[in-house]
C-alpha positions in Angstrom: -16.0 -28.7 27.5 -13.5 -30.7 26.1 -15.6 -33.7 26.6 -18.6 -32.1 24.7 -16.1 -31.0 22.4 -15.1 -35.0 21.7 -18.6 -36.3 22.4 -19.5 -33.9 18.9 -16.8 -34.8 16.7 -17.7 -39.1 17.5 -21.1 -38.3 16.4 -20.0 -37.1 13.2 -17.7 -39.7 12.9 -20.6 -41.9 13.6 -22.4 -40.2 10.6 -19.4 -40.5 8.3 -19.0 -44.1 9.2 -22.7 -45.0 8.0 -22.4 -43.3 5.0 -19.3 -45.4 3.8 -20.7 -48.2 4.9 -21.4 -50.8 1.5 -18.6 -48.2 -0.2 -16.1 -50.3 -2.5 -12.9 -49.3 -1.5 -10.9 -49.5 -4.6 -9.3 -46.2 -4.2 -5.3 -47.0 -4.1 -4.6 -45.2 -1.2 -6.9 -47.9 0.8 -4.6 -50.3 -0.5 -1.4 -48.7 1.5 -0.7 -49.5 5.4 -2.2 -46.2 6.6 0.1 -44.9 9.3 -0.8 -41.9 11.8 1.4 -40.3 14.2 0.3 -37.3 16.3 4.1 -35.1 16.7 7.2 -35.0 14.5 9.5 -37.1 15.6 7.4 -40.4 15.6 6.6 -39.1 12.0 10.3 -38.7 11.1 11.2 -42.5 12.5 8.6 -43.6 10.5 9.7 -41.9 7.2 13.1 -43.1 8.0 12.1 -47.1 8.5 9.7 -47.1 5.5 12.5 -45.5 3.9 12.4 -43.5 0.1 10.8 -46.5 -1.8 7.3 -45.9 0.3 4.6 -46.3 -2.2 2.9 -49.1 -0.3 2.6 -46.8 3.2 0.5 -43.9 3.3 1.8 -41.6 6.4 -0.2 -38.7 7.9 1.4 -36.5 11.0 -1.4 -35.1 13.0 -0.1 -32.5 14.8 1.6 -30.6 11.6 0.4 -26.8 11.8 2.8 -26.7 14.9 0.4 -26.9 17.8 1.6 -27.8 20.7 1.2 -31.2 22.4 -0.1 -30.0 25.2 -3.4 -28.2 24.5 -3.9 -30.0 20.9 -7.7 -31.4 20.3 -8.4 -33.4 17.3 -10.5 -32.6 15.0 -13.3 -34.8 12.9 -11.1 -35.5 10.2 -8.1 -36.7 12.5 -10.9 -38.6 14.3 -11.6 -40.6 11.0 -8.3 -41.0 10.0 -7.0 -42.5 13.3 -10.6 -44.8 13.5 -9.2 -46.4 10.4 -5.6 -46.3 10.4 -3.2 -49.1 10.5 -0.3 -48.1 12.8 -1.1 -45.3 15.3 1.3 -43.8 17.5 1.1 -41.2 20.3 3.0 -40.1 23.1 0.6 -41.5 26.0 1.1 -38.7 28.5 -1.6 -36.4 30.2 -1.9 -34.2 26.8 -2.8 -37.3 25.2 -6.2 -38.1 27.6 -8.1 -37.6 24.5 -6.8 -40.9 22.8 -8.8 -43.4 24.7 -12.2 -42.2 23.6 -11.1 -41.8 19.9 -9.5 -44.9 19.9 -13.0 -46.6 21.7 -14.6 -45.2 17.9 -11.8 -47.5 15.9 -13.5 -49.3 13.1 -10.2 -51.5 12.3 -10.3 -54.5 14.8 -6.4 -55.3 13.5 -5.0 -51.6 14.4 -1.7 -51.3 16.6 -1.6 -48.8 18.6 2.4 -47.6 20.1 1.8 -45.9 23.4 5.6 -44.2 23.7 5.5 -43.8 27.1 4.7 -47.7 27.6 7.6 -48.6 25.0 10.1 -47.3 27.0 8.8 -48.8 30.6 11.0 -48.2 33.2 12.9 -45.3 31.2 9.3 -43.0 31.7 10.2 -40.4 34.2 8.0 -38.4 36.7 7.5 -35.1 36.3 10.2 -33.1 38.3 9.0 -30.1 40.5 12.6 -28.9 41.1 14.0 -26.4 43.6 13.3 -23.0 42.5 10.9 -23.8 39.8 7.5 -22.2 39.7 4.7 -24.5 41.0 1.3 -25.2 38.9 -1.5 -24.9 41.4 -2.4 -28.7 40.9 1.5 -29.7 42.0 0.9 -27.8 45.3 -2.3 -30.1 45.8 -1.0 -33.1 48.6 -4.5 -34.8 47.1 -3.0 -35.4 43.8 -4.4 -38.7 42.5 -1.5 -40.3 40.8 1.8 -39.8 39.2 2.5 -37.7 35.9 5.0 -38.4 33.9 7.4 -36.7 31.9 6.0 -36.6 28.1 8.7 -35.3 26.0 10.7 -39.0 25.5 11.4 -38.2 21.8 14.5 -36.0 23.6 16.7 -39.6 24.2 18.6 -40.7 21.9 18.3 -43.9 23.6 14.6 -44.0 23.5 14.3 -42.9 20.3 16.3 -46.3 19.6 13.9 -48.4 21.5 10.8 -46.9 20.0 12.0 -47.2 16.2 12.3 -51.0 17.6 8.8 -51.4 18.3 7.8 -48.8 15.4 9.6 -51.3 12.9 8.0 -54.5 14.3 4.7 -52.9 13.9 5.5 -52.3 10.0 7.1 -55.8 9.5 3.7 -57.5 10.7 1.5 -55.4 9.1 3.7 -55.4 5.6 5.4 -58.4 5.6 6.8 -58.2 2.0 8.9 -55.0 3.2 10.4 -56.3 6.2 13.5 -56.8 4.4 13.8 -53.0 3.9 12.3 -52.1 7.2 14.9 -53.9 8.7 17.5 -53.2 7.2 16.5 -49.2 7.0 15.8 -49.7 11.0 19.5 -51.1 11.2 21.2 -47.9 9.6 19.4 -45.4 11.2 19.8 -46.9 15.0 23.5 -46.7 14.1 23.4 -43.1 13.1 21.4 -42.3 16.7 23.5 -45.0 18.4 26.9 -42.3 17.3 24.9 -39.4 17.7 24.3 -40.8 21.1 28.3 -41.1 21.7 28.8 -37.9 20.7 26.8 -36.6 23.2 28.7 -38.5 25.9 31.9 -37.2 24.5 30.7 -34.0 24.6 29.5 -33.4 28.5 32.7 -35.9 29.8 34.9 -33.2 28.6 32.9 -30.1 30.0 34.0 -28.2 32.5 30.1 -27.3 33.3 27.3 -30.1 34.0 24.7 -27.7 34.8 22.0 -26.0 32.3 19.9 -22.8 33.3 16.3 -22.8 31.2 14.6 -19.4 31.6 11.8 -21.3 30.7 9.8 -24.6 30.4 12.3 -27.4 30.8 11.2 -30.2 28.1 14.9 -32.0 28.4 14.8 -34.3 31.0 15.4 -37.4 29.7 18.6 -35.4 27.6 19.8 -34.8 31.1 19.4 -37.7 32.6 21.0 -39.8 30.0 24.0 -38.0 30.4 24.3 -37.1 33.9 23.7 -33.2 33.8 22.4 -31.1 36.5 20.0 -28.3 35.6 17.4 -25.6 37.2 14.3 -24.1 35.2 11.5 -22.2 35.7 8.9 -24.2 35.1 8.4 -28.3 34.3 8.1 -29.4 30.7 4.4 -29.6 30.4 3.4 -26.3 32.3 0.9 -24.3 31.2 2.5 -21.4 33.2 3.8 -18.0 31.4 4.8 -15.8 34.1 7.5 -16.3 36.9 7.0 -15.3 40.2 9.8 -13.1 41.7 11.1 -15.2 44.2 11.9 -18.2 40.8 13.2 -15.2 39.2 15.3 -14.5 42.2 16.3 -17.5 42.5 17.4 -18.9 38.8 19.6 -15.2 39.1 21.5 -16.4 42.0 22.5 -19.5 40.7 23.8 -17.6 37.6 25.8 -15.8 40.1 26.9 -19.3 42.1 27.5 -21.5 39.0 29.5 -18.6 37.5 27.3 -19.7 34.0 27.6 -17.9 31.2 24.4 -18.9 29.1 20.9 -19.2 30.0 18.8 -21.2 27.7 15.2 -21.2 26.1 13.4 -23.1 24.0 12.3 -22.5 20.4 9.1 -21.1 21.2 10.3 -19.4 24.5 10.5 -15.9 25.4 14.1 -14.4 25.3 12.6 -11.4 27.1 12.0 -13.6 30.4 16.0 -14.4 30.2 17.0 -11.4 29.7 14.9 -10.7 32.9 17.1 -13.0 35.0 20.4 -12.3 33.6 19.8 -8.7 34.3 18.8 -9.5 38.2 22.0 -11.2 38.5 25.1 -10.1 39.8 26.9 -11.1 36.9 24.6 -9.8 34.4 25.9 -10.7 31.2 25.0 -14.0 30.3 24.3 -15.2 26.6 20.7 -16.7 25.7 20.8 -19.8 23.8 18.0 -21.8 22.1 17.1 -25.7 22.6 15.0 -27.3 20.2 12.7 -29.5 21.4 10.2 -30.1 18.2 7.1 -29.2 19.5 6.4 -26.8 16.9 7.8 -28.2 14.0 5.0 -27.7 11.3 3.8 -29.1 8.2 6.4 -26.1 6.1 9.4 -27.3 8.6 9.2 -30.6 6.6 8.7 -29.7 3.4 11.8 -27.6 4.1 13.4 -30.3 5.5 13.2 -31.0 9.2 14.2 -34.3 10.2 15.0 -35.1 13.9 18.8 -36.2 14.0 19.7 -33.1 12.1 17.5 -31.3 15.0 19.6 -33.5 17.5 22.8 -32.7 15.8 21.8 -28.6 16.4 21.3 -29.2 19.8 24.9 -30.5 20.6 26.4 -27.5 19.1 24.1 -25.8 21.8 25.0 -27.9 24.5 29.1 -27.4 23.7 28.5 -23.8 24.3 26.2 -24.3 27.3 29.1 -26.5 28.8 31.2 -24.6 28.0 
């Protein structure tokens, strides 16, 4: 369906395409470096390289009514505006399977294209299928094909460094008369992640727990890794699945109980009532829920109201002090 789905929306594109065919483009916004990003926080690096005097970039966020990476379609018009964009960025994971075949209907030959997942290289992380999470039918299959990986990247600091690298590069050759100000904007911002980054360090070397608890999806891998936590979820990052069977239930509950933790954490668009669920079947029984953010709902009001990613980031320590704690 899907495919039908995509197969539609290139024959309109198709259509759309002849039609401007022998147009004049002397509208100004053809002029700009056009710039397309499908999630937030590849957005948000952007604004922050191109910085406040960005009259010569014109910057669209795909994904900005809050849909979720992971069951996301384009439509026609994100179709167009990616065939003819500039700069395109996408995360590169499973959710993204849809970029190849709109990227085959590109109509700018000198496009760059920033696949996240291939930016950070050896940083990209499998999927985890931890003990005492709940299994997706396809990760009990011993067939699978090949390897998937872990999609959320844009949850290191560290990464997020090495992508506003390439992100910046891309700008500089496609606007060389900025790259004083790309680089310079680039240069400021690594340094506010770069402390951001220390804080973080500072923060789990002095806790007294290294172990989160997600009643939920568990998007923060990479966050755990860089810093050397320990956690247990009920589901991977990408799952599709909404209900818990007893026995992962049973099992997040005991290590309540064995951990002697007092929070339990969700994400922003998680269900407190499926925490309150395992707190209640532990012994202890009176955990506190907390909420991760992991931007995958940001929409396009969140911005307008202000959303940028290191004050996100900055939130999610306070969390993680308490979670430590």
């Amino acid at each position: 369906m899907k495919k039908i789905i995509l197969g539609l929306i290139f024959v309109m594109l198709f259509s759309v395409n002849l039609m401007a065919c022998g147009t004049d483009k002397t509208d100004s916004v053809s002029e700009k470096i056009q710039v397309v990003a499908t999630i937030f926080p590849e957005y948000d690096w952007v604004s922050k390289i191109i910085g406040e005097n960005n009259d010569h970039v014109d910057l669209t966020l795909l994904m900005d009514n809050g849909a979720d990476l992971h069951s996301y379609q384009p439509t026609a018009e994100d179709i167009l505006k990616i065939s003819t964009c500039d700069l395109f960025i996408y995360v590169g994971g499973e959710s993204d399977a849809w970029v190849d075949d709109a990227l085959s209907q590109a109509t700018n030959d000198g496009m760059i294209v920033i696949n996240l997942l291939d930016v950070i290289g050896d940083n990209a992380k499998e999927e985890e299928l931890k003990e005492g999470m709940q299994a997706e039918e396809e990760e009990d299959d011993a067939d699978a094909e090949e390897a998937e990986y872990d999609e959320h990247v844009w949850l290191s600091l560290r990464n997020a460094s090495i992508i506003c690298d390439e992100i910046a590069n891309a700008l500089i050759s496609l606007d060389g008369d900025h790259a004083d100000s790309f680089k310079a904007n680039l240069e400021a911002y690594k340094k506010e992640l770069a402390e951001l980054d220390a804080e973080y360090e500072l923060c789990v070397n002095q806790a007294a727990n290294k172990t989160l608890l997600f009643a939920d999806r568990f998007p923060f891998r990479y966050l755990t890794e860089d810093y050397g936590l320990d956690y247990y979820a009920a589901f991977i990052g990408c799952s599709a699945e909404t209900e818990a069977s007893f026995e992962t239930v049973a099992f997040l509950a005991d290590k309540i109980d064995e951990l002697s933790l007092k929070h339990v954490i969700v994400i922003e668009s998680g269900d407190a009532k499926f925490a309150d669920s395992i707190i209640k079947s532990s012994k202890a029984g009176s955990a506190d829920v907390l909420t991760l953010n992991s931007m995958q709902t940001v929409n396009r009001s969140d911005i307008e109201n202000g959303a940028d990613y290191l004050d996100i980031m900055k939130s999610n320590l306070e969390v993680l002090k308490t979670a430590l704690s």
